[in-house]
MARTI-549898 format. One record per residue: x, y, z of N, C-alpha, C, O in turn; residue in one letter; residue number from 1. Coordinates in steps of 0.05 Angstrom, whole numbers. Each point is the difference from the previous one (the first is absolute). Example, Ala and Ser with C-alpha at 12.3 -4.5 7.8 and 13.67 -1.06 7.14 Angstrom:
<sites>
      nx      ny      nz     cax     cay     caz      cx      cy      cz      ox      oy      oz  rest   nr
     264    -114     156     -18      24       0      18      24       0      21       0      13     a    1
     -28      21     -27      16      24       1     -15      22      14      10      22       4     s    2
</sites>
This chain:
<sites>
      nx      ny      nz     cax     cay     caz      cx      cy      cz      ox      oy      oz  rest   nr
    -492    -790    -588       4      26     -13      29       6      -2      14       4      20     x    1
      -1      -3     -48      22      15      -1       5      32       2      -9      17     -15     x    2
      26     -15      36      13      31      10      23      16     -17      22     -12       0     x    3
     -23      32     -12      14      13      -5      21       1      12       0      22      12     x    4
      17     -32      -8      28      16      13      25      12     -19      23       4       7     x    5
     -33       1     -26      24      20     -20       2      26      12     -20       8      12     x    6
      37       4     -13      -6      33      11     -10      22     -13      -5      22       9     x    7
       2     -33     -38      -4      22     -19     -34      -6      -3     -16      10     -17     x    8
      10     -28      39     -35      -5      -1      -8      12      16      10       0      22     x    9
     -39      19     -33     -23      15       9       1      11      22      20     -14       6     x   10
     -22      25      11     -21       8      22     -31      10       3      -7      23       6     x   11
     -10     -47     -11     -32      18       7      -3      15      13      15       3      19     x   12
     -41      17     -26      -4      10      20     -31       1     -19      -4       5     -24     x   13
     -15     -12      44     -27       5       2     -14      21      25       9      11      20     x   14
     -30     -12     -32     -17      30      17     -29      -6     -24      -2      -6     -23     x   15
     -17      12      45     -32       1     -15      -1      25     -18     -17       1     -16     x   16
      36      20      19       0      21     -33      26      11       6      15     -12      15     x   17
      -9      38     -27      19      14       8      19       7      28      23       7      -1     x   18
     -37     -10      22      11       9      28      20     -11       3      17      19       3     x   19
      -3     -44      -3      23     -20      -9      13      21       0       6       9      22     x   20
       2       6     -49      19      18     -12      21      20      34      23       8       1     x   21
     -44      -9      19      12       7      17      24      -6      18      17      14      12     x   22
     -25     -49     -16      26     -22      10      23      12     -18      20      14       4     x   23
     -33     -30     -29      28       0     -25       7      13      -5      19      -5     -14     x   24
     -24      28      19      10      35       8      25      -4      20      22       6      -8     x   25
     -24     -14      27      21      -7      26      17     -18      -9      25       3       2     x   26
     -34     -20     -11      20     -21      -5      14      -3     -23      18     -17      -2     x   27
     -26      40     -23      19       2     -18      22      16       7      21      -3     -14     x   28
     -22      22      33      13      13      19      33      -9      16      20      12       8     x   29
     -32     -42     -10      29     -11      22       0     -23     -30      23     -10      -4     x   30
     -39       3     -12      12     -21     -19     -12       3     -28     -17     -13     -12     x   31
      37      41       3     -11       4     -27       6     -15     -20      -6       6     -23     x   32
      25     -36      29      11     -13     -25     -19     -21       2       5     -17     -17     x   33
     -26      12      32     -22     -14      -2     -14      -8     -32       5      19     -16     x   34
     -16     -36       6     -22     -14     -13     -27      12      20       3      -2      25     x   35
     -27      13     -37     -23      -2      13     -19       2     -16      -4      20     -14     x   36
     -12     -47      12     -35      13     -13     -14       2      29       1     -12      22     x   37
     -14      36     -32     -20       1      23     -34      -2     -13      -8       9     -22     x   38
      -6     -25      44     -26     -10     -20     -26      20      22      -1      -2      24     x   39
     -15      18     -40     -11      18      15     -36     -10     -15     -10       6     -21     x   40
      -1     -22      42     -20      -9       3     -27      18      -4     -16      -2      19     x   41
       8      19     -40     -28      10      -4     -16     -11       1     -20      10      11     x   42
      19     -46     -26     -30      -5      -2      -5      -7      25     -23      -3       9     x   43
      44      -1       6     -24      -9      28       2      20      29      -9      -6      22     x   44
      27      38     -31      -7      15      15     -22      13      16     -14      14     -16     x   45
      10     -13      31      20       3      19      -8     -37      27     -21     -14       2     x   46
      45      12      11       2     -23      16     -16       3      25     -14     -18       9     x   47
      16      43       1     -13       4      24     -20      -9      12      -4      -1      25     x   48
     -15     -11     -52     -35       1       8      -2     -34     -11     -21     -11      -6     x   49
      38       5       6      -4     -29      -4       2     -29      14      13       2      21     x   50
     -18     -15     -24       7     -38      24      19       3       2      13      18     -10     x   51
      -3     -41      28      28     -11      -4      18     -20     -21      23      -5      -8     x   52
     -61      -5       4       5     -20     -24       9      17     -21      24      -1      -6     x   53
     -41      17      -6      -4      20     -29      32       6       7      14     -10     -17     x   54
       3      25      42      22      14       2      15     -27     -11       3      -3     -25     x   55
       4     -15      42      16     -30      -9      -4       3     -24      19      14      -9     x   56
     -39     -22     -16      -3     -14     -24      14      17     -11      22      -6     -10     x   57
     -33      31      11       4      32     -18      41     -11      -7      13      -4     -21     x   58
      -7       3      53      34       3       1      18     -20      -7      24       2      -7     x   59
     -43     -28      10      17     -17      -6       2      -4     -36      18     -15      -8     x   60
     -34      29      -8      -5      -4     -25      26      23      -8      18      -5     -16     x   61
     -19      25      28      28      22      -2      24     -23       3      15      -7     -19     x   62
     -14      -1      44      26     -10       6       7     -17     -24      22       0     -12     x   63
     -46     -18       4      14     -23     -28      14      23     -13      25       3      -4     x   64
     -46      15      -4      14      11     -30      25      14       4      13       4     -21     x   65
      -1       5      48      23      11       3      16     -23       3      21       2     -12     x   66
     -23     -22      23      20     -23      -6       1     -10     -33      22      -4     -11     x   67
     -40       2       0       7       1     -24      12      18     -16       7      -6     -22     x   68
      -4      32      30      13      12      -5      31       8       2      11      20      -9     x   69
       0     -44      24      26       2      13       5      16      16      19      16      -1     x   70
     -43     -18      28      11      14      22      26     -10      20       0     -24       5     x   71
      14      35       2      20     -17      27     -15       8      22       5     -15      19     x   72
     -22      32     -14      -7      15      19     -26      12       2      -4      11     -21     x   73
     -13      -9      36     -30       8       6      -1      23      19       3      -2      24     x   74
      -9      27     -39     -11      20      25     -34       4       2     -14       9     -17     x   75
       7     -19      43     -26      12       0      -6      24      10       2       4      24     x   76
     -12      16     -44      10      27      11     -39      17       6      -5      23      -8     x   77
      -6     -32      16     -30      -8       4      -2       0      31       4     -23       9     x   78
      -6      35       4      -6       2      27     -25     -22       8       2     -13      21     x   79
     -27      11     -41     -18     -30       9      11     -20      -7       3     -20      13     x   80
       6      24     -36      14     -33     -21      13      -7      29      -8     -15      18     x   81
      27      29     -18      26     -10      26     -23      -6      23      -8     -23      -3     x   82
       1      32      16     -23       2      17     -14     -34       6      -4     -13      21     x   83
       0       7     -49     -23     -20       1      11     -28     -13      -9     -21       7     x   84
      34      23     -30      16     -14     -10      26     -19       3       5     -24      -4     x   85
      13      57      18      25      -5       6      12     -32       5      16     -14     -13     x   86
     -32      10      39       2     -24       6      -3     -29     -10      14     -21      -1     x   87
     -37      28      -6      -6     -30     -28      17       2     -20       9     -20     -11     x   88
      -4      44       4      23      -3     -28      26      -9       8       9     -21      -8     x   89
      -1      33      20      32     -13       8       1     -31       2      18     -14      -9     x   90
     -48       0      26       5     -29       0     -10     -16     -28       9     -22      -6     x   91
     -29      36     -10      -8     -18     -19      23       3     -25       2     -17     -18     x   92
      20      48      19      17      -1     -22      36      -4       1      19       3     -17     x   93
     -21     -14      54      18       4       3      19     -34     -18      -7     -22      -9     x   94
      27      33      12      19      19       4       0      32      -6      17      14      11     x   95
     -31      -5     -23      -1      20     -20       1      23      20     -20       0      14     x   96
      40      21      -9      -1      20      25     -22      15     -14       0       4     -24     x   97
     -24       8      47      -7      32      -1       2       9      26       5     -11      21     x   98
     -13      44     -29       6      21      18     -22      13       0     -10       5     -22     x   99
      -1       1      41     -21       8      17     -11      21      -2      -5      -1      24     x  100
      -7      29     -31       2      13       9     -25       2      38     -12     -19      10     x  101
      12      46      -1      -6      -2      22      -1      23       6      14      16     -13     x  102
     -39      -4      42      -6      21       9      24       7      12      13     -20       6     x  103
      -1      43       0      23       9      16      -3       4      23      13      18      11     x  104
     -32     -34       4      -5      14      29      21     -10      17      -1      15      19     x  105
      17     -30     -17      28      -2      13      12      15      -7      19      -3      15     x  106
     -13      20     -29       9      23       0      -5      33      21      15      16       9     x  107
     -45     -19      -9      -8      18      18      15     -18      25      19      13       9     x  108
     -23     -31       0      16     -11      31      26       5       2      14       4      20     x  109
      -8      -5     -45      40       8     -10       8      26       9      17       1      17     x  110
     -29      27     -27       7      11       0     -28      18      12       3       1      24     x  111
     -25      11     -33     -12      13      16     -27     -12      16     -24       0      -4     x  112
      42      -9      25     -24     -17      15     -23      12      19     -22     -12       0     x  113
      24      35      17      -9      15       9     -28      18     -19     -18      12      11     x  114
      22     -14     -38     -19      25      -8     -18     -21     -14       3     -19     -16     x  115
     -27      30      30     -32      -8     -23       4     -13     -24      17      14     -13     x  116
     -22     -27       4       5      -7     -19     -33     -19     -18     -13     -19      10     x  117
       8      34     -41     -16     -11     -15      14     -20     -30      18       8     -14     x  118
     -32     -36      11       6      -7     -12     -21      -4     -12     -22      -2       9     x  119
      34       1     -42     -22      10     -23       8     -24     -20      20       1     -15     x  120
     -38     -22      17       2     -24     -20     -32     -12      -8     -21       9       9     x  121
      23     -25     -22     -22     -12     -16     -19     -15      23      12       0      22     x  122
     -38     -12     -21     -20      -6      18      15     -30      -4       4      -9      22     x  123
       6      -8     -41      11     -22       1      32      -4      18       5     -20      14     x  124
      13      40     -18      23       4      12      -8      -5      34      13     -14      16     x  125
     -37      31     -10       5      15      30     -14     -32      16       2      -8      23     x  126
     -13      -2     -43     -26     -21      17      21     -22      -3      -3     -21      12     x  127
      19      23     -25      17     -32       1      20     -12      17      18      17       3     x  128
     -13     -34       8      16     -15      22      28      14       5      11      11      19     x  129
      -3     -16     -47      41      25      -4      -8      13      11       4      -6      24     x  130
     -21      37     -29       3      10      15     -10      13      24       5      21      11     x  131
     -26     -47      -6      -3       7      28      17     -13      27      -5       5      24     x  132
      20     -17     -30      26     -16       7      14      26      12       2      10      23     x  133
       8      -1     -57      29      28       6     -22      21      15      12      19      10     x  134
     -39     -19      -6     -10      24      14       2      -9      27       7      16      18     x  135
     -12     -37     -13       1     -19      32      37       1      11       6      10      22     x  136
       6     -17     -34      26       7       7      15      22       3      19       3      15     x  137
     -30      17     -33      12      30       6     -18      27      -3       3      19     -15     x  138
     -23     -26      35     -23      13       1      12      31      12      24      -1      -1     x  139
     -30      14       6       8      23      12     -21      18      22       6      15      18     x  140
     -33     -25     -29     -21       4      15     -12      22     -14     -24       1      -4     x  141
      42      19      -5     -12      27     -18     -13      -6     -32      -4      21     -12     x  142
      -2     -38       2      -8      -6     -15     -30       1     -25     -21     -12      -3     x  143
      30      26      -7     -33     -10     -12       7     -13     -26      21       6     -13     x  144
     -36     -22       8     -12     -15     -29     -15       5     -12     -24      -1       5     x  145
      36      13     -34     -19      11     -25     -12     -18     -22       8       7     -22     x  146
     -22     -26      22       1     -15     -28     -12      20     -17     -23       7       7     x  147
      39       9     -36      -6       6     -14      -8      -6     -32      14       2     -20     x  148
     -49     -12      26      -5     -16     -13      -3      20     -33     -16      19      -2     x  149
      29     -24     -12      -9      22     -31      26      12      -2       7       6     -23     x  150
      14       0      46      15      21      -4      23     -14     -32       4      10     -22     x  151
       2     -28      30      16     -10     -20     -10      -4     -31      14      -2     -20     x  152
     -40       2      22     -17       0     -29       6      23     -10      11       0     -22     x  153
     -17      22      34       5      24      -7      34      14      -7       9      20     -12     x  154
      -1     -38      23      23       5      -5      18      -8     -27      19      10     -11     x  155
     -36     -32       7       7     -17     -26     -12      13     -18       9       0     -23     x  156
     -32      15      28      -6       8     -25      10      30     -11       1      11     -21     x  157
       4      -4      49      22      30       1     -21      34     -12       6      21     -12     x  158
     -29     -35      23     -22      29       4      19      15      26       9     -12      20     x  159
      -7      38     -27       8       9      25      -8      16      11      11      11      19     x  160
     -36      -5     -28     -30      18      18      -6     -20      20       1       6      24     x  161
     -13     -44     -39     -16      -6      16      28     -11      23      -8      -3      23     x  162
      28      -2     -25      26      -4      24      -3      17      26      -1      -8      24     x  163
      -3      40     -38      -1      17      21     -22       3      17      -2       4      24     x  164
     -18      -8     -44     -33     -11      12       2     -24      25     -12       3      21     x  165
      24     -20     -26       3     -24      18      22      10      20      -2     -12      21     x  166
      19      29     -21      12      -4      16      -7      33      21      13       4      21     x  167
     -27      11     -28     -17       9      22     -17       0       8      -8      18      15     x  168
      -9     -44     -23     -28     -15      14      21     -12      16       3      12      21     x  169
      19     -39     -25       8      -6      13      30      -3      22       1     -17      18     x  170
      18      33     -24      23      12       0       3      10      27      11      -7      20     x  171
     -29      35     -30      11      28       6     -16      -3      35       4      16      18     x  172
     -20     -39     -16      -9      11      30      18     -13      21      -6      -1      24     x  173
      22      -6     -30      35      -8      19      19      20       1      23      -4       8     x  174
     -36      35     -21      27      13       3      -3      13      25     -19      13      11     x  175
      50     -20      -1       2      10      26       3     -23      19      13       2      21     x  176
     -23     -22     -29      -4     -17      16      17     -29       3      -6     -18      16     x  177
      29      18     -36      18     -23      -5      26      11     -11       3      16     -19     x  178
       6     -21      26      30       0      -8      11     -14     -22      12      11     -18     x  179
     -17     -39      17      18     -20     -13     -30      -8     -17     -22      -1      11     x  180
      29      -6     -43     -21      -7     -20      20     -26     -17      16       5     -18     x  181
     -22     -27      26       4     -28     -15     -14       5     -25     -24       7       1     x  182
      37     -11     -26      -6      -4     -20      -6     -32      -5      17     -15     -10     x  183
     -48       4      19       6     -25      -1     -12     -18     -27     -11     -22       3     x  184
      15      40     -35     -10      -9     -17      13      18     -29       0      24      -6     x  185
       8     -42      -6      43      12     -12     -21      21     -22      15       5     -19     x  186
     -39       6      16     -11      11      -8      -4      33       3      -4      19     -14     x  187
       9     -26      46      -7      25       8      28      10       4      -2      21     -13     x  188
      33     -21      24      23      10     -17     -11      29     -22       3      24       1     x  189
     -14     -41     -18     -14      15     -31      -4      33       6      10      17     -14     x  190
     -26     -12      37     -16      21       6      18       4      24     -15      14      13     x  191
      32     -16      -2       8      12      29       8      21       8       3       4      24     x  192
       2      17     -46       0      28       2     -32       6       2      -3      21      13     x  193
     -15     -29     -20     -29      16      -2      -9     -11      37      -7      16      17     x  194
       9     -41     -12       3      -6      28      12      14      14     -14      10      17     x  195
      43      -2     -17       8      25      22      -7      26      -5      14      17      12     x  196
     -33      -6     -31      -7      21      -1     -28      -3       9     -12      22       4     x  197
      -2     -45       2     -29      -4      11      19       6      33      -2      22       9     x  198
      19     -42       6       7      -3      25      17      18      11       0       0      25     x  199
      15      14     -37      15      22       9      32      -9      -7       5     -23      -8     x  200
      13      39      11      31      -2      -7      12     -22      16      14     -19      -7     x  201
     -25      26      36      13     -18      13      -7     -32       8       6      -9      21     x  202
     -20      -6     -40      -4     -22       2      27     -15     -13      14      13     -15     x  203
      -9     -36      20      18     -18      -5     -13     -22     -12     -20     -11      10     x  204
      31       4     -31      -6     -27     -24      10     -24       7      21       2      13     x  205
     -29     -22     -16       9     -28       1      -6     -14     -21     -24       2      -5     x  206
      41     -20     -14     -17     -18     -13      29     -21      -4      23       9       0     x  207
     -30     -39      -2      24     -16      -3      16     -12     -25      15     -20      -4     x  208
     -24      43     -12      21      -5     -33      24       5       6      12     -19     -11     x  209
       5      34      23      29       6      -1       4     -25      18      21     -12      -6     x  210
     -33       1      24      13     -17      12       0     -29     -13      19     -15      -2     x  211
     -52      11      -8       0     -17     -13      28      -4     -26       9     -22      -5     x  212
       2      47      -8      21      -2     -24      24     -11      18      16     -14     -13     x  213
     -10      18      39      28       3      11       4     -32       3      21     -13      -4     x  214
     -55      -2      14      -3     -35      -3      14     -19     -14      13     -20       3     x  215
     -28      49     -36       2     -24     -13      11       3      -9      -4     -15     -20     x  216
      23      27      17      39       7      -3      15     -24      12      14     -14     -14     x  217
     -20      10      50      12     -17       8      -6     -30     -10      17     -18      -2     x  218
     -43      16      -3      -5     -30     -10      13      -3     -22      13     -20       2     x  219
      -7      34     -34      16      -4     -23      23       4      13      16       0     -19     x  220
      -2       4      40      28      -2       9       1     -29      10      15     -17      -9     x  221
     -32      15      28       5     -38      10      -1     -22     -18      10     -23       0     x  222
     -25      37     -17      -4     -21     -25      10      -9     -22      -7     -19     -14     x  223
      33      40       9      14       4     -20     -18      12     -31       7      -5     -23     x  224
     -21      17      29     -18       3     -16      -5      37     -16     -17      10     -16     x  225
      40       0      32       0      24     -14      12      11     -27      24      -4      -3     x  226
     -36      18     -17       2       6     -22      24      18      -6       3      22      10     x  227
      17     -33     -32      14      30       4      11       2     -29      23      -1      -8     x  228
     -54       3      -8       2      10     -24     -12      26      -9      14      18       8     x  229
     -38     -10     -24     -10      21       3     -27      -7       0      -8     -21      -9     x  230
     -13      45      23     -18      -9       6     -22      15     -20       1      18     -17     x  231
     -21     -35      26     -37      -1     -23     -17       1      18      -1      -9      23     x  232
     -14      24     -37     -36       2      18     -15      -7     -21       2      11     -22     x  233
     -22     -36      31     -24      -4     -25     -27       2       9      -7     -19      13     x  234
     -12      37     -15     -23       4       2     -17     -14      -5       2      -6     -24     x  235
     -25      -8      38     -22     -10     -12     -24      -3      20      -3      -8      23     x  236
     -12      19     -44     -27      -7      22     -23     -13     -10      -4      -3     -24     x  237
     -11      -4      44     -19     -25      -3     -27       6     -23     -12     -19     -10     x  238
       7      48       5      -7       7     -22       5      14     -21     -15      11     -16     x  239
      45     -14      18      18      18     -21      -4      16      -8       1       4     -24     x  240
     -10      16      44      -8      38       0      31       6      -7      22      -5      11     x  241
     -33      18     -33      27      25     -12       4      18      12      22      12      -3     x  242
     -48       1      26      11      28      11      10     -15      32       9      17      15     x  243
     -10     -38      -8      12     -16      29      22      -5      -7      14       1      20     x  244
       3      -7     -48      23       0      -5      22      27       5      23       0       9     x  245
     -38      19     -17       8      29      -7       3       8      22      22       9       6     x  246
     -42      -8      14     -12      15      30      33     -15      12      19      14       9     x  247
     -18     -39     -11      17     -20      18      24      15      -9      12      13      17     x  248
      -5     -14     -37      35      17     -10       1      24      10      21      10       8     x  249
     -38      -1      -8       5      26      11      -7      17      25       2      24       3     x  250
     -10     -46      16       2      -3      21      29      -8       8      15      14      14     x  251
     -13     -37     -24      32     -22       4      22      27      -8      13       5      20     x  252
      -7      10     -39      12      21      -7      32     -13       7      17       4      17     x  253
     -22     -24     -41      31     -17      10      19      24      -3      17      -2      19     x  254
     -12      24     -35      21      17      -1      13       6      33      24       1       6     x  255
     -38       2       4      -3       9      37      31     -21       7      19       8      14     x  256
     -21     -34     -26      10     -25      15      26      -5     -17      23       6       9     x  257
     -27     -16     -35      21      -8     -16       4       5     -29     -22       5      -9     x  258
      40      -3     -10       0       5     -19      -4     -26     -15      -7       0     -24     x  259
      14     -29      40       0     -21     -18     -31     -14       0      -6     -23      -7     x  260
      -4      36      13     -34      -9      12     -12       4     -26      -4      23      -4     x  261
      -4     -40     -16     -19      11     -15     -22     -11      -3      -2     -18      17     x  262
     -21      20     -34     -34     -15       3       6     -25     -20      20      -9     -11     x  263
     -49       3      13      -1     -25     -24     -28       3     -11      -8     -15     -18     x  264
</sites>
């Protein structure tokens, strides 16, 4: 496999639909002179409820088409993809760097280790080895585990009756009762104001996009691989919904970040 190493090549970023937008949100942030298509996966949304096989095939068919695309760089910005992938991809494309995304619960050990803490990710995220690893290593004991199976569907489709519906059947009966809420699925970001208004003011957020951007800053620094022309965002998704393009821009609300940012 030939690697991109020009600097003015790509940065992927994939995600099973829109939630992604939450990473590349952060990371256009510290590198707005970036190249990025980001490829937002409908037909086979959502990942959560699927094998490991179906997860593998699904991603590795993304990964071709972003290397054919002149990626230098792979974000998996998919809390299962990363989850269930990560690993096989780096060895079957390496050389080819990606970047991970990941639940933030080293973060609760970082900084608020002492308080209750609920983490709210997909039934595939919570049941998989990653992260029951990072839960075995920086467990805290206060813990609960939410697999919120549907929440991200709903989110993608951006009903925001049935959001609120789901999230005081399932939400609202932790208020009071946790402090710290892991965002462990780049979807839910999306809704995190309607979440601290289910849990109260004083809960604290976690999710690992800002850290994940600060990464993968450093890796285009070791690599000589950083861009310093002007940067592009190219949209596409796996069933080339016109309103997933629209929803995505204006979510992304590049004005927020840069003036040299424009679509394609």
């Amino acid at each position: 496999m030939k690697v991109n190493k020009e600097k003015n090549g790509k940065i992927g970023v994939f995600d099973s639909g829109i939630g992604g937008v939450t990473v590349l949100r952060e990371i256009i942030k510290i590198l707005p002179q970036e190249n990025y298509i980001y490829y937002s996966d409908s037909k086979n949304n959502p990942y959560g409820d699927k094998t490991d096989k179906e997860i593998e095939k699904i991603c590795d068919n993304i990964i071709e088409y972003l290397i054919e695309q002149d990626c230098k760089l792979i974000v998996i910005a998919c809390n299962t993809a990363s989850a269930k992938v990560a690993k096989i991809a780096r060895k079957k494309y390496f050389p080819l760097p990606f970047i991970a995304i990941e639940p933030a619960y080293k973060m609760v050990y970082d900084y608020a280790y002492n308080k209750p803490t609920l983490v709210m990710a997909t039934q595939g995220t919570i049941e998989s080895e990653k992260f029951n690893l990072l839960l075995k290593k920086y467990d805290n004991h206060k813990t609960y585990l939410l697999p919120c199976s549907g929440l991200a569907d709903r989110i993608e489709v951006g009903n925001k009756e049935q959001i609120q519906k789901y999230l005081d059947e399932h939400i609202a009966i932790y208020k009071g009762k946790v402090g710290n809420v892991v965002l462990g699925c780049t979807h839910y970001p999306l809704i995190q104001k309607q979440i601290e208004d289910c849990l109260g003011e004083n809960v604290q957020f976690f999710n690992g996009a800002p850290h994940l951007a600060k990464h993968l800053k450093d890796v285009l620094q070791e690599r000589n691989l950083l861009n310093n022309g002007e940067g592009s965002i190219e949209f596409v998704d796996s069933q080339n919904l016109k309103e997933k393009k629209e929803r995505f821009f204006k979510i992304l609300n590049c004005d927020l970040f840069t003036d040299t940012i424009h679509s394609q």
